[in-house]
C-alpha positions in Angstrom: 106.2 114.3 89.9 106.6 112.7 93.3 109.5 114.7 94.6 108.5 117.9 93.2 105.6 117.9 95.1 107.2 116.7 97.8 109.5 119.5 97.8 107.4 122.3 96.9 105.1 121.0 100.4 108.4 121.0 102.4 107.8 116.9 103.0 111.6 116.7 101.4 114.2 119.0 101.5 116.2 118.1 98.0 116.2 115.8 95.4 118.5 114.5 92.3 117.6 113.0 89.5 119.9 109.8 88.6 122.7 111.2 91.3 126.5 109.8 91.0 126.7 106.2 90.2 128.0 103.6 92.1 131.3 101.5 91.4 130.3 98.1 91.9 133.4 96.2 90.1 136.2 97.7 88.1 137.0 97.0 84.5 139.6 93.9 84.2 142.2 94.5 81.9 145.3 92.4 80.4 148.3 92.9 78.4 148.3 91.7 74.4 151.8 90.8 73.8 151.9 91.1 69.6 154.8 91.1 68.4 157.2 94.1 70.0 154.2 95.8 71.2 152.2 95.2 73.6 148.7 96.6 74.4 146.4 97.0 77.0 142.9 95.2 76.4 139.9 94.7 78.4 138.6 91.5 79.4 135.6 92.3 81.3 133.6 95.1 81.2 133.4 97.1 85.0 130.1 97.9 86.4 128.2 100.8 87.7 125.1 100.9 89.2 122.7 104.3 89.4 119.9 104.8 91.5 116.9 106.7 89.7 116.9 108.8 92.9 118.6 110.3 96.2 116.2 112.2 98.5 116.9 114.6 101.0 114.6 114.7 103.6 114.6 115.2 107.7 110.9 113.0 108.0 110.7 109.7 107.9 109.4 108.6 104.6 106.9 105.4 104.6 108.9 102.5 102.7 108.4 98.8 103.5 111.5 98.2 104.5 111.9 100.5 107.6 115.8 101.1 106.9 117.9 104.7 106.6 114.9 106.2 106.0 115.6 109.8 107.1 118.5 111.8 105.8 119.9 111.0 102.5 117.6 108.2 100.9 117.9 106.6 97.5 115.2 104.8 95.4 114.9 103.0 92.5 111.3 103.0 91.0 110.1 99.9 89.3 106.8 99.0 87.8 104.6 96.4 89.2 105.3 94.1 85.9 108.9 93.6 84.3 108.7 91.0 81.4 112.7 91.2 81.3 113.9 90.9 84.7 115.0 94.1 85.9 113.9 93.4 89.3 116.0 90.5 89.0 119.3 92.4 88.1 117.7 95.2 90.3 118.0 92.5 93.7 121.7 91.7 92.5 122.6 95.5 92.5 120.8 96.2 95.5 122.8 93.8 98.1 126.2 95.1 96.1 125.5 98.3 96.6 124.6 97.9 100.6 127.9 95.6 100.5 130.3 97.5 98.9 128.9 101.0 99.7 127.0 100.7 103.1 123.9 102.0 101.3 120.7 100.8 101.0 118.5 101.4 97.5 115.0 101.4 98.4 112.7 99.4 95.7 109.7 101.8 94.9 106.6 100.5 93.0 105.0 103.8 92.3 101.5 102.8 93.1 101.8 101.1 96.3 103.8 104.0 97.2 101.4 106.5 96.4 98.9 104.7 98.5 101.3 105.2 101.7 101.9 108.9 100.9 100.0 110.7 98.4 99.4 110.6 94.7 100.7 113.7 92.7 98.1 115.9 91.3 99.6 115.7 87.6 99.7 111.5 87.9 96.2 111.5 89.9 94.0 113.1 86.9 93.5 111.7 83.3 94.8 114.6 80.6 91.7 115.0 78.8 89.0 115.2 81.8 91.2 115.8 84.7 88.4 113.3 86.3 90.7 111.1 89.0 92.0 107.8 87.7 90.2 104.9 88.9 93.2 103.3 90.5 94.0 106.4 92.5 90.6 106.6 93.9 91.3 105.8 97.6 94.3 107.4 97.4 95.2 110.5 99.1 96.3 114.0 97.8 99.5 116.0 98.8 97.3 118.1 100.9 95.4 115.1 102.7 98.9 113.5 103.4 100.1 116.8 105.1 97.3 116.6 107.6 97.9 113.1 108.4 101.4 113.9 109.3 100.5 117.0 111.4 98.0 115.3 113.3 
């Protein structure tokens, strides 16, 4: 909802959703003599790693970690709460990627990043009253975040 605000406003030029993957280690494989034949099997699985997100933009986006923040950007949106680790395996993938690929995967957490930039209309309102959502309630619209960055 984010980015296609974002776009629509002109604050970001393109987006894609779950872009190209990135190699992070190659399958392993090994040859199964049996018998006369032999056969090629794998003994470790390779890994890939995909960002949820790659941003075009030419203005400087407000992330924590002030780093590549203008041009092509990628993010990875997380909740606040994962009870199974993902920011865990999230950390290992992130300093692979920036080693292997020279690209850094910015960690979102939708909610503090809303209150840096704005809070989409559609995630702002509750469905049934279209009253704003208590946690968004000092939280600034796509309009509101406009003016900040004009002024």
């Amino acid at each position: 909802m984010w980015c296609v605000e974002a776009l629509s406003l002109g604050i970001i030029e393109s987006f894609e959703h779950q872009p190209s993957q990135f190699v992070l280690s190659e399958p392993r494989k090994y040859k199964a003599e049996k018998g006369p034949k032999s056969k090629e099997r794998e003994l470790v699985k390779g890994h890939v790693y995909t960002a949820d997100f790659r941003i075009e933009t030419s203005a400087e986006l407000p992330f924590k970690k002030r780093i590549q923040n203008i041009g092509t950007v990628y993010i990875d949106v997380k909740g606040s709460f994962n009870r199974f680790g993902g920011s865990r395996e999230f950390s290992i993938n992130q300093k692979w990627v920036l080693k292997d690929h020279g690209t850094y995967i910015h960690k979102v957490i939708p909610e503090e990043f809303f209150s840096f930039t704005f809070v989409p209309r559609d995630a702002m309102l509750t469905k049934k009253t279209k009253v704003i959502k208590r946690k968004y309630l000092g939280c600034r619209s796509a309009e509101e975040y406009l003016k900040t960055l004009e002024g």
